[in-house]
N, CA, C and O atoms as CSV, one atom per row, in Angstrom:
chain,resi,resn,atom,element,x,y,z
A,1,UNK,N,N,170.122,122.831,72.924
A,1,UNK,CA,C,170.551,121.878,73.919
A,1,UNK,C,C,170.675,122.557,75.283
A,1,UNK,O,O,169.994,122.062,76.182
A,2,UNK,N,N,171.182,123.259,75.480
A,2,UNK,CA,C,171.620,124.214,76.715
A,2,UNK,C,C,170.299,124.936,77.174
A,2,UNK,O,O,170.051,125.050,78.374
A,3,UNK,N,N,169.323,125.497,76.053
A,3,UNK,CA,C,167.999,125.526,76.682
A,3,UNK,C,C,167.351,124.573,77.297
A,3,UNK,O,O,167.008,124.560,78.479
A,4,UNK,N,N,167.120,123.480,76.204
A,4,UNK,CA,C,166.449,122.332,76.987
A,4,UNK,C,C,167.125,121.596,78.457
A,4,UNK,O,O,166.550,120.588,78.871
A,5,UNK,N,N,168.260,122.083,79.170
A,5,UNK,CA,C,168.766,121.575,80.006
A,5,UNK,C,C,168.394,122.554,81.375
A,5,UNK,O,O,168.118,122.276,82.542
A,6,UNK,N,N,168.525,123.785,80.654
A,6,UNK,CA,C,167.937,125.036,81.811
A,6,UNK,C,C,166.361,124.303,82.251
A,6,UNK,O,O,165.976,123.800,83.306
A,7,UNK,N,N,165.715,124.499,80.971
A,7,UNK,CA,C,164.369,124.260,81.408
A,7,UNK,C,C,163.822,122.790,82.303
A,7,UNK,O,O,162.956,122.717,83.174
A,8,UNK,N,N,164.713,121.671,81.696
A,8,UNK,CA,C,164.440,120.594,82.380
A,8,UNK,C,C,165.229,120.638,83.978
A,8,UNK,O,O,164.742,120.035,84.935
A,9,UNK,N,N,166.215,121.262,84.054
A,9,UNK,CA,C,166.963,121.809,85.522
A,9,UNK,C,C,165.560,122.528,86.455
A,9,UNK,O,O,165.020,122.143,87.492
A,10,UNK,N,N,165.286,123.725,85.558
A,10,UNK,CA,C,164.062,124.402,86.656
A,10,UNK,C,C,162.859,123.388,86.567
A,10,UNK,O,O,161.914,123.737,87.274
A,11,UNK,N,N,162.690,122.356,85.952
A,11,UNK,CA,C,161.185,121.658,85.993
A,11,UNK,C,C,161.999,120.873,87.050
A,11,UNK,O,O,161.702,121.504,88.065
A,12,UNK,N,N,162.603,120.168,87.334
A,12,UNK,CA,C,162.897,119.122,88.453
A,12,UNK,C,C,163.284,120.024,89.730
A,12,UNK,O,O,162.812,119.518,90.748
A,13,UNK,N,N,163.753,120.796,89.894
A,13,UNK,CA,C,163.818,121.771,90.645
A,13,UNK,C,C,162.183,122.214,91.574
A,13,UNK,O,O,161.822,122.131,92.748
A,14,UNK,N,N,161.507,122.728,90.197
A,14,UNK,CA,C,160.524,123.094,91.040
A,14,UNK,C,C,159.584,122.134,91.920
A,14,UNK,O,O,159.007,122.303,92.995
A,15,UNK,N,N,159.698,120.680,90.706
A,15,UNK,CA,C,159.257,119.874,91.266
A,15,UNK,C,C,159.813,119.232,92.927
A,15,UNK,O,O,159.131,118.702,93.804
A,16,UNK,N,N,160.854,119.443,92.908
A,16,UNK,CA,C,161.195,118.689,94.224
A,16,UNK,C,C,160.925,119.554,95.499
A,16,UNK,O,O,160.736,119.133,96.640
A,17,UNK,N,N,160.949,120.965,95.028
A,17,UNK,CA,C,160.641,122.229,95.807
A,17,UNK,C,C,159.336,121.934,96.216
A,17,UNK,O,O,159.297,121.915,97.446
A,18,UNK,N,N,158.046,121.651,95.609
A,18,UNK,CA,C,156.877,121.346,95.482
A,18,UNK,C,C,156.628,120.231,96.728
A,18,UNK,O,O,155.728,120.193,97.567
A,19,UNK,N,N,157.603,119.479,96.546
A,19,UNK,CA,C,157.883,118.101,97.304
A,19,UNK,C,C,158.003,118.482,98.478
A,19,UNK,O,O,157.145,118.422,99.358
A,20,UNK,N,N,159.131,118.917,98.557
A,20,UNK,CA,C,159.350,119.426,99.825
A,20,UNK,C,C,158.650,120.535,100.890
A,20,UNK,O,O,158.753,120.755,102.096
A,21,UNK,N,N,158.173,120.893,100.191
A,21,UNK,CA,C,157.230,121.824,100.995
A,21,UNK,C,C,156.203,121.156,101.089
A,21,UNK,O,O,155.765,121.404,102.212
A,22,UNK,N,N,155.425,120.324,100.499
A,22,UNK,CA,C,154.290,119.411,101.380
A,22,UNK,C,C,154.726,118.279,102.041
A,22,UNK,O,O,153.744,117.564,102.241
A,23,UNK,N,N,155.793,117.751,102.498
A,23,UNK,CA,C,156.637,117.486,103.263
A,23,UNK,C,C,157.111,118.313,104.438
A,23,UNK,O,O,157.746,119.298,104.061
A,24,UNK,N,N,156.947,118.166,106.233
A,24,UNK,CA,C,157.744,118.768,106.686
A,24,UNK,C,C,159.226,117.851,106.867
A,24,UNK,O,O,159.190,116.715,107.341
A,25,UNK,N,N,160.194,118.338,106.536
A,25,UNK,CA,C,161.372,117.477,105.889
A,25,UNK,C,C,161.920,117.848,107.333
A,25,UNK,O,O,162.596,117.025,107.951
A,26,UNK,N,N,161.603,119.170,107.896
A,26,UNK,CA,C,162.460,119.360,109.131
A,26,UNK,C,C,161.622,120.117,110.390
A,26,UNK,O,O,161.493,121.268,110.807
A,27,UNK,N,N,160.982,118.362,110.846
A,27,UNK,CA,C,159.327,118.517,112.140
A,27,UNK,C,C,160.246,119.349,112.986
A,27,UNK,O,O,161.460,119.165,113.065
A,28,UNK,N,N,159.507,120.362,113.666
A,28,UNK,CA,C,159.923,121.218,114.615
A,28,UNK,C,C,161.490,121.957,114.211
A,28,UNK,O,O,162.323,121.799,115.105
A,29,UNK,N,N,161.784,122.424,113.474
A,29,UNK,CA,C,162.774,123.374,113.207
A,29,UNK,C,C,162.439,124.113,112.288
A,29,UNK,O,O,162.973,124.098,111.179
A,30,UNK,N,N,161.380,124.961,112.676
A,30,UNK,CA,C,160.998,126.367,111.754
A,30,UNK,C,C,162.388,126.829,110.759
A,30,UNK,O,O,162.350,126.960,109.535
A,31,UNK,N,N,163.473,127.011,111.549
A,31,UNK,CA,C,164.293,127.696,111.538
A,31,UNK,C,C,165.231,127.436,110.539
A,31,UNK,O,O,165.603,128.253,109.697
A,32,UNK,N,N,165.490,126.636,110.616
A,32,UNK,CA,C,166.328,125.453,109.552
A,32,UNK,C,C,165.357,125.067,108.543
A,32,UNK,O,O,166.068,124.881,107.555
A,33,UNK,N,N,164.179,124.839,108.208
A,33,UNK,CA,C,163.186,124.363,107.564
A,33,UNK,C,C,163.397,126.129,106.419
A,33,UNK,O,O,163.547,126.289,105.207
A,34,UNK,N,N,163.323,126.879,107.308
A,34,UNK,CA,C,163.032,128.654,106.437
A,34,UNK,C,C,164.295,128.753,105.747
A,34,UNK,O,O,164.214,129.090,104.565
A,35,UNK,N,N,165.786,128.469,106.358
A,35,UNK,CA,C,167.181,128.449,105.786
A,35,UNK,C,C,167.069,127.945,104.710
A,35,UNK,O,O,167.137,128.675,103.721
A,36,UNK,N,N,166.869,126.585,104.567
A,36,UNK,CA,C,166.407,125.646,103.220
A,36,UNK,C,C,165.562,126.296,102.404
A,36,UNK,O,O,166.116,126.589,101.344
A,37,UNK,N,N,164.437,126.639,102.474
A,37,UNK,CA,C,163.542,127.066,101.321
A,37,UNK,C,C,164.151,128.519,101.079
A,37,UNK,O,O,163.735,129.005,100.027
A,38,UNK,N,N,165.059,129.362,101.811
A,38,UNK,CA,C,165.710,130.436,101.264
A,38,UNK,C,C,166.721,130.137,100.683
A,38,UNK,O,O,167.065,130.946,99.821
A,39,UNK,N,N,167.712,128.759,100.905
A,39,UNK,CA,C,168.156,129.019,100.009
A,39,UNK,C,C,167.809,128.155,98.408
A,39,UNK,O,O,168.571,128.269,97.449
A,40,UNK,N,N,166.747,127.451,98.378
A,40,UNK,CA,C,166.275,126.871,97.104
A,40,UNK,C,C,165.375,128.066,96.549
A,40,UNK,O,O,164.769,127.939,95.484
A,41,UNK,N,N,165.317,129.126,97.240
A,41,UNK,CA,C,165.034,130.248,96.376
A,41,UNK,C,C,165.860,130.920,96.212
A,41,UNK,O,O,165.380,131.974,95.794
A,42,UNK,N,N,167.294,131.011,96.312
A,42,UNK,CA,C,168.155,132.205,95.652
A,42,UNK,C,C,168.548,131.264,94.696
A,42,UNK,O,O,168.568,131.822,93.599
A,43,UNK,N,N,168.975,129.700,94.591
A,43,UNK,CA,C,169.340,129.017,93.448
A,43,UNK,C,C,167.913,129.043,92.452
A,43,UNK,O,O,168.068,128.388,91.421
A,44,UNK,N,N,166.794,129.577,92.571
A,44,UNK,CA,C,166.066,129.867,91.344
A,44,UNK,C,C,166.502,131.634,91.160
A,44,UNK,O,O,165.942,132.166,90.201
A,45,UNK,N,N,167.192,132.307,91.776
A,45,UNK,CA,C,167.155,133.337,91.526
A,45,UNK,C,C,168.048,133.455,90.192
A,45,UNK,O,O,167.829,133.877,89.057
A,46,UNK,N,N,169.187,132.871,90.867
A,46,UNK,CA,C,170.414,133.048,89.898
A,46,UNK,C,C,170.550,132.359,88.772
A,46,UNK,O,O,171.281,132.729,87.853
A,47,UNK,N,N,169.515,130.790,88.754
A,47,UNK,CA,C,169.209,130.108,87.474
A,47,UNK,C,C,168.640,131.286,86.582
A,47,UNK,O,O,169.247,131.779,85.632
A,48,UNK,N,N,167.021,131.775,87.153
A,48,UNK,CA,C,166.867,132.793,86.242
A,48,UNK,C,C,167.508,134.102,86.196
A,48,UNK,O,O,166.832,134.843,85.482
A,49,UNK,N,N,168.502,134.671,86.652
A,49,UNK,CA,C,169.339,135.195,86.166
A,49,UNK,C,C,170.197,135.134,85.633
A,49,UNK,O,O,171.002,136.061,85.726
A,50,UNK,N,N,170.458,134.094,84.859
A,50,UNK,CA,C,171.291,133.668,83.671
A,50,UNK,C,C,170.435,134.181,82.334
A,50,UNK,O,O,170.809,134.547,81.220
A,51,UNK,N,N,168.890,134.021,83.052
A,51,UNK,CA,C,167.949,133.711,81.423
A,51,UNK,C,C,167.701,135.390,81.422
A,51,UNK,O,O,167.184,135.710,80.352
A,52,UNK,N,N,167.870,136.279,82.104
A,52,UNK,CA,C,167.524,137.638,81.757
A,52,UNK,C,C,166.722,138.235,82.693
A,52,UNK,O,O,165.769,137.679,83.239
A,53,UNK,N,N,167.211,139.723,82.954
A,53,UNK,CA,C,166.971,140.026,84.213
A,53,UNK,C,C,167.676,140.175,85.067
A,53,UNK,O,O,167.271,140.339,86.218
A,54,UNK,N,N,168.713,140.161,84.795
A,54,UNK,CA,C,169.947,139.787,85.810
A,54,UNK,C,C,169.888,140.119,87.184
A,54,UNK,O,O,169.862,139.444,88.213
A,55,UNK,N,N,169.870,141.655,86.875
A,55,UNK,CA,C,170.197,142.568,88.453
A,55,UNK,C,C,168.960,142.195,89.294
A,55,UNK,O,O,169.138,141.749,90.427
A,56,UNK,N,N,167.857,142.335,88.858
A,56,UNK,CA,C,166.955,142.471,89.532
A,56,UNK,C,C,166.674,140.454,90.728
A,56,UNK,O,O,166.319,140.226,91.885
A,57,UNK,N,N,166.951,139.857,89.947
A,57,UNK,CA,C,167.649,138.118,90.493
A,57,UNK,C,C,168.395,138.437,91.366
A,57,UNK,O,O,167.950,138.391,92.513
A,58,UNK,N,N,169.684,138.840,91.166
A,58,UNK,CA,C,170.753,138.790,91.676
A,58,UNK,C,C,170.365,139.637,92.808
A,58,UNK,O,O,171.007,139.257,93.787
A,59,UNK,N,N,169.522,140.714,93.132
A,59,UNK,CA,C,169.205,141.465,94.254
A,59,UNK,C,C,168.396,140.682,95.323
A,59,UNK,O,O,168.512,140.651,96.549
A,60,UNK,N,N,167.436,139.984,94.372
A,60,UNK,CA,C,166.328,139.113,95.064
A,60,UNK,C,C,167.388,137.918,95.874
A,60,UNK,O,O,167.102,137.592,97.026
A,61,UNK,N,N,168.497,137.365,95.245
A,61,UNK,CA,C,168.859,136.361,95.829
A,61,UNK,C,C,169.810,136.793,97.555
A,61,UNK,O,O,169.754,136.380,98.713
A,62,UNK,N,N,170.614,137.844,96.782
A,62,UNK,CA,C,171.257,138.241,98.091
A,62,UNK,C,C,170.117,138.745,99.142
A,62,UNK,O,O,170.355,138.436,100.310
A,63,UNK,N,N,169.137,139.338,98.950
A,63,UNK,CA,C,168.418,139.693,100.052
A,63,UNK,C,C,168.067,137.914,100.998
A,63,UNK,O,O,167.965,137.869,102.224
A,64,UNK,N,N,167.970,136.958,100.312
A,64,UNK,CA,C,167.142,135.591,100.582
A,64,UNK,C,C,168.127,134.876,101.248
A,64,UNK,O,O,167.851,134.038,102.107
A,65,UNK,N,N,169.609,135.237,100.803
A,65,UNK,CA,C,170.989,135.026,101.779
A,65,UNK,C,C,170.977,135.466,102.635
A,65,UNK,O,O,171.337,134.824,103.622
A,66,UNK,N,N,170.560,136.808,102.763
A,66,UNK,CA,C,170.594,137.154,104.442
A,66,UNK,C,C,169.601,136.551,104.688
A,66,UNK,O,O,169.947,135.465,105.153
A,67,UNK,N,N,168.487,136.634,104.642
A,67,UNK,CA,C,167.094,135.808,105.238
A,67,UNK,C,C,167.690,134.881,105.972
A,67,UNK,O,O,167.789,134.869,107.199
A,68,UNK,N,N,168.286,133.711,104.826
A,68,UNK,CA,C,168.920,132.604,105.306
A,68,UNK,C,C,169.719,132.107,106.210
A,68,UNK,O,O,169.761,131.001,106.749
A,69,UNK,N,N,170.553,133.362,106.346
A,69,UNK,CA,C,171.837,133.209,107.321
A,69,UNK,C,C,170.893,134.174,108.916
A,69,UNK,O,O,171.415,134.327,110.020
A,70,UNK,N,N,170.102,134.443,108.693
A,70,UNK,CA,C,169.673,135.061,109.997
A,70,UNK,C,C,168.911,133.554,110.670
A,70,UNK,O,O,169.199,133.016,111.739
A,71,UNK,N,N,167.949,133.147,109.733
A,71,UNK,CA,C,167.276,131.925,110.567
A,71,UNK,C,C,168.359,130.894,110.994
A,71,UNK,O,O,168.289,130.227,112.027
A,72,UNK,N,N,169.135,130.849,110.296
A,72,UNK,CA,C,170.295,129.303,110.911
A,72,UNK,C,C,171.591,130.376,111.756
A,72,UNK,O,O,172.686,129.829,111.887
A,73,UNK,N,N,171.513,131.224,112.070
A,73,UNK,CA,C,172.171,132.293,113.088
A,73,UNK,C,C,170.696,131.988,114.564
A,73,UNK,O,O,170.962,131.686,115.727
A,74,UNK,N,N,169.834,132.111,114.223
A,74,UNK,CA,C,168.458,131.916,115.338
A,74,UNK,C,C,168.267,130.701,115.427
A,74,UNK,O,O,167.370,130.476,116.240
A,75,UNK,N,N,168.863,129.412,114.781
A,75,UNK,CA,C,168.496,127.890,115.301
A,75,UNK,C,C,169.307,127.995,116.368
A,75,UNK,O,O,170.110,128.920,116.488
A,76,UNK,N,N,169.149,126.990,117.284
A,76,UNK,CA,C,170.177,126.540,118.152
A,76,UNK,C,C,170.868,125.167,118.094
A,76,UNK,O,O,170.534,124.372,117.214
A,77,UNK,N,N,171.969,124.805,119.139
A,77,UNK,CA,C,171.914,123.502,119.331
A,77,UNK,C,C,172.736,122.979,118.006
A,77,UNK,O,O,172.198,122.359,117.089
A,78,UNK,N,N,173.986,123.295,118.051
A,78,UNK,CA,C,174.843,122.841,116.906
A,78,UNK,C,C,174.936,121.459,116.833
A,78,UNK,O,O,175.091,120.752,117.828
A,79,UNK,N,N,174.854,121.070,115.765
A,79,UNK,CA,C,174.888,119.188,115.509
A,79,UNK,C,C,176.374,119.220,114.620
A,79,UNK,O,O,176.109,119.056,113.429
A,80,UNK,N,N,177.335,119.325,114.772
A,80,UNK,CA,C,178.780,118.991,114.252
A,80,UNK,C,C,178.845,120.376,113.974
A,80,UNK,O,O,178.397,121.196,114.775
A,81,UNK,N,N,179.429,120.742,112.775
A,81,UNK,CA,C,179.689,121.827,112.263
A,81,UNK,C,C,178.844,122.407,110.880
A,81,UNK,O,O,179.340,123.291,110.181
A,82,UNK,N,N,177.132,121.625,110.493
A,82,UNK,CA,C,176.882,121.743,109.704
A,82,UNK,C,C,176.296,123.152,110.031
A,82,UNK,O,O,176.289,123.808,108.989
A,83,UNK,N,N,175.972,123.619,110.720
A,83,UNK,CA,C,174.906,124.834,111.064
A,83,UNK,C,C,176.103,126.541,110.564
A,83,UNK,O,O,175.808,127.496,109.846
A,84,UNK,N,N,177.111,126.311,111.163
A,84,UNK,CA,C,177.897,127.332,110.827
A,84,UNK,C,C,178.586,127.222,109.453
A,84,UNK,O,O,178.767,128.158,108.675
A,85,UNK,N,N,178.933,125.969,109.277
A,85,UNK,CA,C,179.485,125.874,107.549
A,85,UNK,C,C,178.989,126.562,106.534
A,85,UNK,O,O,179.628,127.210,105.705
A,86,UNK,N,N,176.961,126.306,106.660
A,86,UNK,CA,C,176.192,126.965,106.238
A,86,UNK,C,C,176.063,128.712,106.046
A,86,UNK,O,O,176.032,129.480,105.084
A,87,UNK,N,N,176.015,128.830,107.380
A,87,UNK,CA,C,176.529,130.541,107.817
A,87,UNK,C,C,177.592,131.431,107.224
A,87,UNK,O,O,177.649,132.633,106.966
A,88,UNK,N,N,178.494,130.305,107.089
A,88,UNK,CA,C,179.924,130.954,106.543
A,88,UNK,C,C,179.661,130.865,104.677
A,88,UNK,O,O,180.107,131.577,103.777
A,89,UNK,N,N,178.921,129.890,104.656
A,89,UNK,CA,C,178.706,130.007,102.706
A,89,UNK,C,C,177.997,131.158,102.459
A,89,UNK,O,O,178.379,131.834,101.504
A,90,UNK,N,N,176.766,131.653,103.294
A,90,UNK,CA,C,176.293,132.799,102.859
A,90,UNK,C,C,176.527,133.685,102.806
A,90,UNK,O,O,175.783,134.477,102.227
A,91,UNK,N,N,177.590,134.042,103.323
A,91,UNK,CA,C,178.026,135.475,103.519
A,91,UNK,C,C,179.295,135.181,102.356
A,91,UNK,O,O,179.990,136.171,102.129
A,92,UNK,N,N,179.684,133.807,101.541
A,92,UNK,CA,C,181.049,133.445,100.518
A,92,UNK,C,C,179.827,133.749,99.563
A,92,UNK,O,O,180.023,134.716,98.826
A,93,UNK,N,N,178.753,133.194,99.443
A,93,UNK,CA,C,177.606,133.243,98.396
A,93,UNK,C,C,177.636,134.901,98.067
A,93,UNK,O,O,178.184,135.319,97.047
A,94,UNK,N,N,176.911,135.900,99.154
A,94,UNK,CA,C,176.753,137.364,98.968
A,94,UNK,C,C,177.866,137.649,98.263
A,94,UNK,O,O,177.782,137.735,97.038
A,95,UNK,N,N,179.013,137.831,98.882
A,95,UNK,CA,C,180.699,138.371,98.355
A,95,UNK,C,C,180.434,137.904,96.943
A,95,UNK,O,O,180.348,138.808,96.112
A,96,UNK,N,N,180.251,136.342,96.402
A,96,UNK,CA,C,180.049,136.268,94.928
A,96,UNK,C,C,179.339,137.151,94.256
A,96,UNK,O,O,179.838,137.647,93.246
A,97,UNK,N,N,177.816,137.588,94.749
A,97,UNK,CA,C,177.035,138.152,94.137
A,97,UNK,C,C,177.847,139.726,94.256
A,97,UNK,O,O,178.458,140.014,93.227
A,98,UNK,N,N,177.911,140.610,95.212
A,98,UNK,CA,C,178.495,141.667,95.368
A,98,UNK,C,C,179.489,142.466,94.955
A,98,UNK,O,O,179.660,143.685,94.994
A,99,UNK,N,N,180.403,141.141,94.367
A,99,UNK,CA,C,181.669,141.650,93.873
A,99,UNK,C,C,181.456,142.392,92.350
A,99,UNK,O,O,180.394,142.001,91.865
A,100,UNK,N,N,182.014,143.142,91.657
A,100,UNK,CA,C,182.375,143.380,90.544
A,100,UNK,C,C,183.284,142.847,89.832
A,100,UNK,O,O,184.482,142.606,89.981
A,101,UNK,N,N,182.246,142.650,88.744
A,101,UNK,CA,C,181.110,142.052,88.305
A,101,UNK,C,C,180.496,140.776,88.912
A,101,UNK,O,O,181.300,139.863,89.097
A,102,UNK,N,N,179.133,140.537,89.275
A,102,UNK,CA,C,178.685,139.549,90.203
A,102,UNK,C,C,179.155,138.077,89.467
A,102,UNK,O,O,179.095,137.939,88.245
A,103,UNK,N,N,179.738,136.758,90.587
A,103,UNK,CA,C,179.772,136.062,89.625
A,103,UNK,C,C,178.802,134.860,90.177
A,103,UNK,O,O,178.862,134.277,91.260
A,104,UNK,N,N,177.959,134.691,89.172
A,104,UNK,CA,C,176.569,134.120,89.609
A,104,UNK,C,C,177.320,132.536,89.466
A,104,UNK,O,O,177.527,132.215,90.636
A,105,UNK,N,N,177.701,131.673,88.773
A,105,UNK,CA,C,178.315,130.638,88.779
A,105,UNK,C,C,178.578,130.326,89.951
A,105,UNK,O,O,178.056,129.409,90.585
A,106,UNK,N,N,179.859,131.475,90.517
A,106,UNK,CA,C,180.912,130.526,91.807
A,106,UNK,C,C,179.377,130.688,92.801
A,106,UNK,O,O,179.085,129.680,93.446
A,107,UNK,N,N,178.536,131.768,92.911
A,107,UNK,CA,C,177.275,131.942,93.757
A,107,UNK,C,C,176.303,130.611,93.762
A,107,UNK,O,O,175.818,130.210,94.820
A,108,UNK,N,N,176.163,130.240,93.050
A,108,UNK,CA,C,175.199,129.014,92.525
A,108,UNK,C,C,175.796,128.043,93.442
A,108,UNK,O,O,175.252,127.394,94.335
A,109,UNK,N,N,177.361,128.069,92.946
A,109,UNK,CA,C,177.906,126.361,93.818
A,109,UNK,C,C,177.918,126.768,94.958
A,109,UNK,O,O,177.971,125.731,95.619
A,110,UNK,N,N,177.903,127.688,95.713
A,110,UNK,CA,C,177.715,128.211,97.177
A,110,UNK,C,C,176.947,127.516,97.717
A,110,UNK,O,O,177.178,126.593,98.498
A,111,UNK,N,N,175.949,127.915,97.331
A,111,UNK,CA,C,174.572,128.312,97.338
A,111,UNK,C,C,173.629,126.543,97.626
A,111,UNK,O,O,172.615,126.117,98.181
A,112,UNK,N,N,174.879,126.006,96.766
A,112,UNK,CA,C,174.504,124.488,96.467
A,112,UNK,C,C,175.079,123.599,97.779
A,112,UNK,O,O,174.593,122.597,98.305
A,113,UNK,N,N,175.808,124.048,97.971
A,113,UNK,CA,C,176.920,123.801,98.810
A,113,UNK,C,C,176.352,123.713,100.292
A,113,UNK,O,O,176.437,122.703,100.991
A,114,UNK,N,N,175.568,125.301,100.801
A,114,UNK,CA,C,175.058,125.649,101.609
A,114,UNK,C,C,173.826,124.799,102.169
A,114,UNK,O,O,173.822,124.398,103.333
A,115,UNK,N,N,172.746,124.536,101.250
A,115,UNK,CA,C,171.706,123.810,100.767
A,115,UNK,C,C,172.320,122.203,101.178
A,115,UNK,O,O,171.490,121.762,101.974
A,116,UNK,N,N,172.957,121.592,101.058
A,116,UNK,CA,C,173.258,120.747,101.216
A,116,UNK,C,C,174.044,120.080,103.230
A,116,UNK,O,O,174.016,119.116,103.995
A,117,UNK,N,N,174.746,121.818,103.058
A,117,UNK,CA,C,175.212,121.980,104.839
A,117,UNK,C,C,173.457,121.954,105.913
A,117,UNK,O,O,173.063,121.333,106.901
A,118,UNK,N,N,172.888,122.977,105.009
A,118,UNK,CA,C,171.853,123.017,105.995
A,118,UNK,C,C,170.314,121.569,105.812
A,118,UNK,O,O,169.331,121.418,106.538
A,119,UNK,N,N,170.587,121.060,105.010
A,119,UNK,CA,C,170.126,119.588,105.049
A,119,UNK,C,C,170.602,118.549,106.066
A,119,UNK,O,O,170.000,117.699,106.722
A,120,UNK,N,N,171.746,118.866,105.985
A,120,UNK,CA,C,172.791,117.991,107.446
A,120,UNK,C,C,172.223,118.470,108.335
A,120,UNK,O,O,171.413,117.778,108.953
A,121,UNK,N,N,172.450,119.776,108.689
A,121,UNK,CA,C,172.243,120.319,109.721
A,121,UNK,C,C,170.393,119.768,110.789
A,121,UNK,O,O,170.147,119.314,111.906
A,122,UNK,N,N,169.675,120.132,109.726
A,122,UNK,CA,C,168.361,119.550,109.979
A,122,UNK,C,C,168.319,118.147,110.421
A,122,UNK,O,O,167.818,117.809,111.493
A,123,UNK,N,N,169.014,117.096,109.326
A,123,UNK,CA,C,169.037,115.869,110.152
A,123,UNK,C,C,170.247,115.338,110.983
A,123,UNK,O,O,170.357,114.127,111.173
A,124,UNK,N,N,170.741,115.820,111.253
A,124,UNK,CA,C,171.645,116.121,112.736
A,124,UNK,C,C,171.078,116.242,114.418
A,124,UNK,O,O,171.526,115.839,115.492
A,125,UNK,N,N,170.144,116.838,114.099
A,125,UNK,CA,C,169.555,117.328,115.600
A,125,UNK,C,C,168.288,117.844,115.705
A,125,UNK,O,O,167.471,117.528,114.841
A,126,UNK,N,N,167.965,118.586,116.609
A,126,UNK,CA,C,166.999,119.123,117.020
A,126,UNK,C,C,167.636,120.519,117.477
A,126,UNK,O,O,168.475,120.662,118.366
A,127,UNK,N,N,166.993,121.637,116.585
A,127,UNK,CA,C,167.078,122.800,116.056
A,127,UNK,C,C,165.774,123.561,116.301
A,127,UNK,O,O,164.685,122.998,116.412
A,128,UNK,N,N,165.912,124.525,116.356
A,128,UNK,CA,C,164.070,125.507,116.858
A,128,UNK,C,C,164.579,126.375,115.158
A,128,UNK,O,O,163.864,127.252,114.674
């Protein structure tokens, strides 16, 4: 049961990922557009680092957090407070991963969390 839920999680996942990238979801904001797909790649990091592999995930994802937090640090033009909310999860996301022992869970809902700030953020304004 818990397999078949992983696997059907990463099939809709990838699928919407798929989606979205032949979609520009966010015309003219490179920046915010790169935040998003970094962070729907550290939430495949840490999915498959549940399934094995751990460290080597968990390295890949924090590197894709900073990625993330540098491009929405380089957007401009704050639309409420979604742009920094974002900012501030990634660096709560890293601390999850970083700490001893990493805890990929509270990282995930970050992560989810973040993903969701920087979706606002995109349709909020106009962002480079």
């Amino acid at each position: 049961m818990n397999h078949k839920f992983i696997v059907c999680t990463l099939v809709a996942l990838f699928t919407w990922c798929s989606m979205a990238c032949a979609v520009d979801v966010f015309p003219g904001q490179p920046n915010i557009k790169g935040a998003y797909n970094r962070l729907l790649s550290v939430i495949s990091h840490l999915e498959k680092s549940k399934q094995g592999g751990a460290q080597k995930q968990i390295d890949q994802a924090v590197l894709d957090l900073a990625a993330a937090k540098t491009m929405l640090e380089q957007s401009t033009n704050n639309k409420g407070t979604y742009r920094p909310t974002a900012i501030k999860l990634c660096d709560e996301a890293k601390a999850a991963l970083t700490a001893t022992p990493p805890d990929v869970d509270k990282a995930t809902e970050i992560a989810n969390h973040a993903l969701k700030e920087v979706n606002m953020a995109g349709h909020a304004g106009s962002h480079r």
